[in-house]
N, C-alpha and C positions, 0 to 999 in steps of 0.2 A: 105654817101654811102647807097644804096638803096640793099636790097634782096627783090628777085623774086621769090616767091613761091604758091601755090596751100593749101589752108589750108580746113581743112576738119572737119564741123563743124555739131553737129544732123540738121536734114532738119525743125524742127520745128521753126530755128534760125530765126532771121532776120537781114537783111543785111544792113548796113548804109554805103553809099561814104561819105570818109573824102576824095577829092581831095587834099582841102588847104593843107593837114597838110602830103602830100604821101601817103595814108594809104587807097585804094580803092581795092571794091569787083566788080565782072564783072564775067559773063558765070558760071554755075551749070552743073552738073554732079554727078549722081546719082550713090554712093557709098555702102561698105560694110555697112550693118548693119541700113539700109535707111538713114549715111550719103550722105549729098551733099558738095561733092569738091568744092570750091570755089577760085577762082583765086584772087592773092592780090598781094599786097607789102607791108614790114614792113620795118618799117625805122630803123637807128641804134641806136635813142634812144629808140622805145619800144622792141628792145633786151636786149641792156643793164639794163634796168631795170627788166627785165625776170631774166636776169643772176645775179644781184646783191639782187636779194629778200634774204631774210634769211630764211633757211626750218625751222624753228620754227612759221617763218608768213604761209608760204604755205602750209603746209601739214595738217592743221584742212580745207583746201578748196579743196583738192583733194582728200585726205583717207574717204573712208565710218568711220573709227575710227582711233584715236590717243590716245596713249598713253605716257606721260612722265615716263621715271624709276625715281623715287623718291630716290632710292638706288644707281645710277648709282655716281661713283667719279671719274672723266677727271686724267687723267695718265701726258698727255703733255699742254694739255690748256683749264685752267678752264673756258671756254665757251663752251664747248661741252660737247653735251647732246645727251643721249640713247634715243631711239623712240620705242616705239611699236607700230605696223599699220598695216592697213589690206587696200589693194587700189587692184582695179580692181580681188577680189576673190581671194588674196594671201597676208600670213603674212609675214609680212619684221622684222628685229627688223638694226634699220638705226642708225649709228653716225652721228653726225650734229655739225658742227661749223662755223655759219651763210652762207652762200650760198652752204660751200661745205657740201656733204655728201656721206658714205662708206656706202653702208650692207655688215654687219657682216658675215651673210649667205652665198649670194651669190660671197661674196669675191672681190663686182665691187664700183666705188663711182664714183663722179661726182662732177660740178658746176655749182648750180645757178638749177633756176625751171624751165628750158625746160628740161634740163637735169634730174633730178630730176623723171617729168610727163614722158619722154620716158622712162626712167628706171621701175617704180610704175606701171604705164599702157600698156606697151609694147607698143608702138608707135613710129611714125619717126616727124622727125623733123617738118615737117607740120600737123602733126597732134596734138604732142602738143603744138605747138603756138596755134592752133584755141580752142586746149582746157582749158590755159591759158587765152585766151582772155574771155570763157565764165565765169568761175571762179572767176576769178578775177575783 
């Protein structure tokens, strides 16, 4: 199964058709912030893979900083870990237990790194796929 979206990447990008494999850019349109909208398709395995990253891989390639709590001790599953970070001019302090994660703060959580990047950066759906895709 194929989505159909517009992703929005800085204009300094450059663009490469992957026909073979679904995965093509087509028509520009000159966005906020001198992004350029880009028309695509992403296939359902490079969602899936978006969605299954673990935020301990992702969040040192989004955050301007990360931090681990080195004091932090998991209540329910000793995989989860306390975060300190600062992404897009805002400090989060995030629980993580591989794909998924809560802030504490603002009392919201999520799964998987699109979710993640729309939360951190304020963006929608196409815009953090195209900013996953640079990152990554």
């Amino acid at each position: 199964m194929m989505a159909h979206l517009a992703v929005v990447l800085p204009s300094s990008s450059k663009f490469v058709k992957q026909t073979s494999s679904g995965v093509g850019f087509s028509g520009e349109r000159e966005g906020k912030n001198g992004a350029v909208a880009v028309k695509g398709k992403v296939d359902s395995g490079e969602l899936e893979r978006y969605r299954s990253l673990a935020c301990e891989d992702v969040l040192p390639k989004i955050a301007e900083y990360v931090k681990a709590d080195p004091t932090f001790t998991p209540i329910r599953d000793s995989h989860t870990h306390r975060w300190h970070l600062r992404a897009g001019g805002r400090d989060f302090e995030l629980l993580s237990t591989g794909p998924k994660f809560y802030d504490t703060r603002a009392k919201r959580g999520g799964g998987g790194a699109i979710d993640l990047v729309m939360h951190l950066h304020r963006l929608d759906f196409r815009q953090a796929v195209g900013w996953l895709r640079e990152a990554l």
